[in-house]
NULUMDO-123690 format. One line per field, with one value per residue (C-alpha): residue in one letter; x, y, z. Coordinates in nm, 2 decimals, always signed. Example, Ala and Ser with C-alpha at 12.3 -4.5 7.8 and 13.67 -1.06 7.14 Angstrom:
res c(A,S)
c1 c(+1.23,+1.37)
c2 c(-0.45,-0.11)
c3 c(+0.78,+0.71)
//
This chain:
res c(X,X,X,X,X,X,X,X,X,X,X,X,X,X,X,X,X,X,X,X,X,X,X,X,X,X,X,X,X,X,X,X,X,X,X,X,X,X,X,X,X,X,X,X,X,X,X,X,X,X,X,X,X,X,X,X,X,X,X,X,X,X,X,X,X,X,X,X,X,X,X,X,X,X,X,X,X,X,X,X,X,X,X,X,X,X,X,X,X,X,X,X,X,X,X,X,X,X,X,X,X,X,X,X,X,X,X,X,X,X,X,X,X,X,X,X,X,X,X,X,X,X,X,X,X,X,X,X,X,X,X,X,X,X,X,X,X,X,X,X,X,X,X,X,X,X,X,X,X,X,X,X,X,X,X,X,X,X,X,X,X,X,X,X,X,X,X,X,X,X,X,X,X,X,X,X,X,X,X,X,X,X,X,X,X,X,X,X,X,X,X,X,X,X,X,X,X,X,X,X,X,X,X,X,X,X,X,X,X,X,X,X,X,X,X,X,X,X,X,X,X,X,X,X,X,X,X,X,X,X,X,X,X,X,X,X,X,X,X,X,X,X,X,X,X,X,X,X,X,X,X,X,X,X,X,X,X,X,X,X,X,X,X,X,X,X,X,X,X,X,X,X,X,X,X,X,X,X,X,X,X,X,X,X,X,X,X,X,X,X,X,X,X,X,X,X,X,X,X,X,X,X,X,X,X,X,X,X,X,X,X,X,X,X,X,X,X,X,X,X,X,X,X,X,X,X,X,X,X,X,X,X,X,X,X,X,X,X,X,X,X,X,X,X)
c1 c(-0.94,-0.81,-0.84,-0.39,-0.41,-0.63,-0.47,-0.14,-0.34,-0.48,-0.16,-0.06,-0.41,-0.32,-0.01,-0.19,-0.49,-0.21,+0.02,-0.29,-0.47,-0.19,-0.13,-0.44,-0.43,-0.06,-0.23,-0.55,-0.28,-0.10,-0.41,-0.39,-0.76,-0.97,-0.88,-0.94,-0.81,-0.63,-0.92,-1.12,-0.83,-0.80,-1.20,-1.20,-0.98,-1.13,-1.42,-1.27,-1.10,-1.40,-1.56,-1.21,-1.22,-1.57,-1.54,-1.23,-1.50,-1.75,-1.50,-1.32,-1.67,-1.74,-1.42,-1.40,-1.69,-1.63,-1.28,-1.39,-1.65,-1.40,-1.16,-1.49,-1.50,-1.12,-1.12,-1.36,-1.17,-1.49,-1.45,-1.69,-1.54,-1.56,-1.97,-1.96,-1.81,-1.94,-2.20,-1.93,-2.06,-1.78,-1.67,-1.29,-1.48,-1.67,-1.32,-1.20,-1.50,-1.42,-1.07,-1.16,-1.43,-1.23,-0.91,-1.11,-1.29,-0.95,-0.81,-1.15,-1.12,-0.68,-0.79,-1.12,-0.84,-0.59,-0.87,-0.96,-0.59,-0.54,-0.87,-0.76,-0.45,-0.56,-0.85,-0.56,-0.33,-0.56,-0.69,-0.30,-0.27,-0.55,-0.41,-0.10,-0.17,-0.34,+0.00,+0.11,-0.14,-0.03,+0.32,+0.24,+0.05,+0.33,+0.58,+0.33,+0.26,+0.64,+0.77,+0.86,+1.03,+1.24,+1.45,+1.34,+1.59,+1.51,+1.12,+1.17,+1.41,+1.14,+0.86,+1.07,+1.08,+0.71,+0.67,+0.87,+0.66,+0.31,+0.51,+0.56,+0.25,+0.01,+0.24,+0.20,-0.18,-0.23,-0.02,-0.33,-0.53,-0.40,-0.60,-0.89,-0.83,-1.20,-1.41,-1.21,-1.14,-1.35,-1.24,-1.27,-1.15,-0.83,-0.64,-0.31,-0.14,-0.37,-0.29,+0.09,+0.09,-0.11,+0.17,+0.45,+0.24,+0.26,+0.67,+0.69,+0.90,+1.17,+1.24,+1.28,+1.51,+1.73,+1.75,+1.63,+1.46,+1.13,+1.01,+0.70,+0.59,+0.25,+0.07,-0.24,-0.38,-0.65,-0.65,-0.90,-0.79,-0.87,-0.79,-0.68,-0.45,-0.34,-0.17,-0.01,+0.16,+0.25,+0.43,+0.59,+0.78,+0.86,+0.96,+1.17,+1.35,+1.36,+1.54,+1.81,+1.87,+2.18,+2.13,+2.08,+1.99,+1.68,+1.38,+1.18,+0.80,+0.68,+0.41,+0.41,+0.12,+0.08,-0.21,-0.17,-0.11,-0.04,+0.29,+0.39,+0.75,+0.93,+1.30,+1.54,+1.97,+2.05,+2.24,+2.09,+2.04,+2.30,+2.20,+2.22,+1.96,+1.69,+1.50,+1.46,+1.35,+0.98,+0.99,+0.88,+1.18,+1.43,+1.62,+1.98,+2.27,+2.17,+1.91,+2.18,+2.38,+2.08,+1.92,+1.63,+1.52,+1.26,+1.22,+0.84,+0.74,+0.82,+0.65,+0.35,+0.35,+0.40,+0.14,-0.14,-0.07,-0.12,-0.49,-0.62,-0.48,-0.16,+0.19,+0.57,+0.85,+1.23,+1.57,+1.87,+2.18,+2.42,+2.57,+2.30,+1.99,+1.68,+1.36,+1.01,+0.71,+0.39,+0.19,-0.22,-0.30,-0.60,-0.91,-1.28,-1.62,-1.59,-1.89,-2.03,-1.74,-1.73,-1.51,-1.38)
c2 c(+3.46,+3.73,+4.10,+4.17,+3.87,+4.00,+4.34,+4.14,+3.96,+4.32,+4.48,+4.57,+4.69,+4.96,+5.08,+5.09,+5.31,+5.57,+5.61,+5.65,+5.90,+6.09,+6.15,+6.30,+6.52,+6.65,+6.69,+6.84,+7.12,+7.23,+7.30,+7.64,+7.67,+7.45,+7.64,+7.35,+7.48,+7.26,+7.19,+7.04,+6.83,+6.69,+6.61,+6.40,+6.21,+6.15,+6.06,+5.83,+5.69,+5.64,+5.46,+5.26,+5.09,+5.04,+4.82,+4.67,+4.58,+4.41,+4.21,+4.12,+4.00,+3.78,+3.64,+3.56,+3.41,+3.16,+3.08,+3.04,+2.75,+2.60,+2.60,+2.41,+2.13,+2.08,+2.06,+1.79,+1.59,+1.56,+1.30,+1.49,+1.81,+1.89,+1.84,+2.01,+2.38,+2.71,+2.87,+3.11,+3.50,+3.57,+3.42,+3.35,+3.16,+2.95,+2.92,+2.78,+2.54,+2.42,+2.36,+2.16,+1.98,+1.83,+1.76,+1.58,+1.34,+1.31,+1.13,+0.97,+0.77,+0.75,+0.56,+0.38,+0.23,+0.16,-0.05,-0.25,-0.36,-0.40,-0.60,-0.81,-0.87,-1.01,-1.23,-1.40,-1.45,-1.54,-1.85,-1.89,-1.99,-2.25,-2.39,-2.41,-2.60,-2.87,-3.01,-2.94,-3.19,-3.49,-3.45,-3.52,-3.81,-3.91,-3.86,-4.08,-4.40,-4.44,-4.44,-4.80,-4.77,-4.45,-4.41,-4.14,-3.93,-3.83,-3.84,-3.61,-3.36,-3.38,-3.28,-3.07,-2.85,-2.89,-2.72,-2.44,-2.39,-2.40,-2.15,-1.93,-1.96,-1.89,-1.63,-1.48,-1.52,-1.36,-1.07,-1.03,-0.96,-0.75,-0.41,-0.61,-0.73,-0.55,-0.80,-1.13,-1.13,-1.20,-1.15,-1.43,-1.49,-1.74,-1.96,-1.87,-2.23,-2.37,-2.13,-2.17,-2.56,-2.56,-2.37,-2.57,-2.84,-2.71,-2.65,-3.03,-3.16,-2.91,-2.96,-3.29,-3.25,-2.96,-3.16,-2.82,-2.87,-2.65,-2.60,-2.41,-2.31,-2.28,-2.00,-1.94,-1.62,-1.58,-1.29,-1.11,-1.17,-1.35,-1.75,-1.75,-1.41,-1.48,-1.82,-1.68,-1.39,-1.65,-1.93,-1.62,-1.56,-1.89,-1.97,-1.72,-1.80,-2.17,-2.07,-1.89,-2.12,-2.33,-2.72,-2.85,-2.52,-2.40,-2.23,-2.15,-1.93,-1.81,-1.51,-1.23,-1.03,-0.68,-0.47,-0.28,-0.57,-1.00,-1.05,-1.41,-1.44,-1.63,-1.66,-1.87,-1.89,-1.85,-1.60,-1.28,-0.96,-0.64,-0.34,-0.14,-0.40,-0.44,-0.13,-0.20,-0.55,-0.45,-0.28,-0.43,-0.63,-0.60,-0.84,-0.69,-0.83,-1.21,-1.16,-1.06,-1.42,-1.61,-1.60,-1.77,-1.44,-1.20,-0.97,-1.05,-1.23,-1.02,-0.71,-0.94,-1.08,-0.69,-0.50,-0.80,-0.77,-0.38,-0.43,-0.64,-0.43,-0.62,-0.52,-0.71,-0.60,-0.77,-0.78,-0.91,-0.99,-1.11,-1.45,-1.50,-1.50,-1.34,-1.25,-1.15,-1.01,-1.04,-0.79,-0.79,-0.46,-0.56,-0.45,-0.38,-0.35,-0.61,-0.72,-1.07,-1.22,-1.58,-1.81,-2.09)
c3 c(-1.20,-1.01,-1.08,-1.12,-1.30,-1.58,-1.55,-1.65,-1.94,-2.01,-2.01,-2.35,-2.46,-2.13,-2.27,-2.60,-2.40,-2.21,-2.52,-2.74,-2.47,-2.42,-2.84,-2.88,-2.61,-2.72,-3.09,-2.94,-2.73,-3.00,-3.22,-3.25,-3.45,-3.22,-2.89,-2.68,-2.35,-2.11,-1.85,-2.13,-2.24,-1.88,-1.92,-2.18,-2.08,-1.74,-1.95,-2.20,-1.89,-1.70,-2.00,-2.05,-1.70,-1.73,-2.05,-1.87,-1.59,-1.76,-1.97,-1.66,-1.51,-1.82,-1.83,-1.47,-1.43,-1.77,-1.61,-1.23,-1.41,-1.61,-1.30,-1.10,-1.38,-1.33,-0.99,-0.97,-1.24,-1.43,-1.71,-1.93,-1.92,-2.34,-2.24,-1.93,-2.07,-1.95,-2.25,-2.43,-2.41,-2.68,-3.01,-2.78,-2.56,-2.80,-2.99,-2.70,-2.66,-2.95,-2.93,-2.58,-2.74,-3.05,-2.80,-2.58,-2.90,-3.02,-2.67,-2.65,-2.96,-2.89,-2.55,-2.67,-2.97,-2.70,-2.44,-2.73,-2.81,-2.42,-2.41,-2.73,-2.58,-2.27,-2.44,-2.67,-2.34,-2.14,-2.43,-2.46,-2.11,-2.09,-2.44,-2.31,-2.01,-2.26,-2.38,-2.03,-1.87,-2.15,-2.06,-1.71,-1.83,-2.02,-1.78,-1.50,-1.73,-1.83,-1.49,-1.52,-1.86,-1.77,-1.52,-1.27,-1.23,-1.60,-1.56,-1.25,-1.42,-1.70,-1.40,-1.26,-1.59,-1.65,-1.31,-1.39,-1.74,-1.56,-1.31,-1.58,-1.78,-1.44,-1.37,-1.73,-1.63,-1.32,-1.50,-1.76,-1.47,-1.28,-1.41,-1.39,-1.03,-0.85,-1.09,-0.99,-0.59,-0.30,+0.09,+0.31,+0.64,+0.59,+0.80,+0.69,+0.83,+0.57,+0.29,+0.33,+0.38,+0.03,-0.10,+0.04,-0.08,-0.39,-0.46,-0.25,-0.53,-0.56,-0.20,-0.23,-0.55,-0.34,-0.08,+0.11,+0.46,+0.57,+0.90,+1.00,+1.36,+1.41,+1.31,+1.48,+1.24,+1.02,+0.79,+0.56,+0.18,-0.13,-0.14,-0.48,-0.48,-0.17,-0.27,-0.54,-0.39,-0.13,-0.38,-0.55,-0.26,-0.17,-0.53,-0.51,-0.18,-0.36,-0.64,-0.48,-0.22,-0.25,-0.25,+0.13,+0.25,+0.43,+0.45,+0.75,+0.78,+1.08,+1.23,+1.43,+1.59,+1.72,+1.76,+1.40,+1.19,+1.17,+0.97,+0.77,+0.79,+0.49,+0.57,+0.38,+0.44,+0.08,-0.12,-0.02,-0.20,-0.22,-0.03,-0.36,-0.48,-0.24,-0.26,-0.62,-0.59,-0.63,-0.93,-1.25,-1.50,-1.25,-1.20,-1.01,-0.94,-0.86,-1.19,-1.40,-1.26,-1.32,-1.71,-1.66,-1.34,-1.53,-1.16,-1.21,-0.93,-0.66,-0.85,-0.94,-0.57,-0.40,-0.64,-0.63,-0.22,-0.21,-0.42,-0.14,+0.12,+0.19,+0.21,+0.13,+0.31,+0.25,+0.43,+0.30,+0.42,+0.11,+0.18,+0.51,+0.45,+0.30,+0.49,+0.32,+0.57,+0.44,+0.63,+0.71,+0.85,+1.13,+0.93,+1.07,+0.93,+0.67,+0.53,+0.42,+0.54,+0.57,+0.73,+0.49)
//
């Protein structure tokens, strides 16, 4: 707290002082009885001056030194600041502790409330998820033992939507965990060829059913990340260059090395993205121009796929040319000192 910047706070009780000074002296002149001549007047108000700025002093030093402390705790971003106020020398002060203390038990309990209806949340999707993937599982069983019955072309539509429903519900997981991320990752060193074969792997059917060709050069990189994160952010992407890619189209992943980072490259010829639409694509719920086209887009992925990749130290990039093609980089920044690492 700075000595103008009490003065200002002071201010009115200043005016107060000069106006109130200078009445009594006028009324101590014009008293004709006392006979209180001039050079006395000037003395006591020197005096009463003198004594003025001296109270002014010590207040400032009291005040100054609760606020400079209370200006420490804020600074640090101290979570316990109602428990950490300066000791009040006035009954302001200990107002004031007061007010901070009963604030801060009010947010307290306003948060504590809110973490247990996040954490109730979660538990109940969470046991949604592995309930739902129950009925999921007999479907597929279904589907499997009355191949020769059906005919496939309805069994496989029938698969086909099952994916898209265990698509959704993992994606519905893996958005219940995102705050929780630090308790359910572990860095190993990855080949990446493996991770995105597993993936293509993965989404085999629907380029069989689009008729859609893939073609992968070799990539020679291993990269620092999480197994399980790491093949979701992948499939997101590719799921998403799958879905708006056109029947007979293609898709084709490469890599690129510098000495900053390693780079997956996930490129497909489908319908692009408008330029007033790719900046946004990130963002949570949006879905843009193509979303708006398609009913069944949520504009989750991607935002699941580029914050999950930013927690273990990743990065997505897209370019987009509408009507051409589509390209996502998956970037791993070269990292050093990593501990316990071991190679899978």
């Amino acid at each position: 707290m700075s000595i103008w910047k009490y003065i200002a706070d002071r201010k009115y009780l200043i005016v107060f002082y000069i106006f109130l000074m200078i009445f009594i002296s006028f009324v101590v002149y014009l008293d004709t009885f006392g006979g209180v001549s001039p050079e006395n007047i000037l003395y006591i108000n020197v005096v009463s001056s003198i004594l003025f700025i001296f109270y002014l002093s010590v207040e400032y030093v009291i005040k100054r030194r609760y606020y400079n402390q209370l200006k420490d705790i804020i600074a640090n971003n101290q979570e316990d600041i109602a428990d950490r106020t300066p000791e009040p020398r006035t009954h302001e002060q200990q107002l004031f502790n007061n007010l901070l203390s009963s604030m801060h038990n009010i947010q307290r309990e306003k948060i504590e409330r809110l973490y247990g209806e996040k954490r109730e949340n979660q538990e109940y999707i969470t046991t949604w998820v592995h309930e739902v993937k129950t009925p999921i599982s007999v479907v597929r069983l279904l589907v499997e033992s009355n191949r020769e019955t059906c005919q496939d072309q309805v069994l496989n539509s029938i698969e086909e939507e099952i994916d898209k429903i265990e698509s959704q519900v993992e994606q519905a997981l893996y958005y219940s965990r995102t705050d929780d991320f630090s308790r359910d990752y572990f860095i190993n060193e990855l080949e990446l060829e493996k991770v995105v074969k597993e993936v293509v792997k993965r989404n085999a059917k629907i380029f069989i059913n689009k008729r859609i060709k893939i073609s992968i050069d070799e990539i020679n990189l291993t990269v620092l990340s999480d197994k399980k994160w790491l093949l979701f952010i992948i499939n997101q992407v590719l799921s998403n260059g799958l879905k708006y890619t056109d029947n007979e189209g293609s898709i084709h992943i490469s890599s690129q090395e510098d000495e900053r980072e390693k780079r997956l490259i996930i490129e497909d010829n489908g319908i692009g993205i408008r330029l007033e639409d790719i900046n946004r694509v990130f963002e949570k719920g949006f879905t843009g121009h193509i979303g708006r086209q398609h009913s069944k887009s949520t504009g989750m992925g991607l935002y699941l796929a580029k914050s999950l990749a930013r927690k273990l130290g990743h990065d997505i990039n897209i370019e987009s040319e509408p009507g051409k093609y589509t390209r996502v980089i998956i970037c791993f920044p070269k990292l050093i000192n990593y501990l316990n690492v071991t190679k899978m």
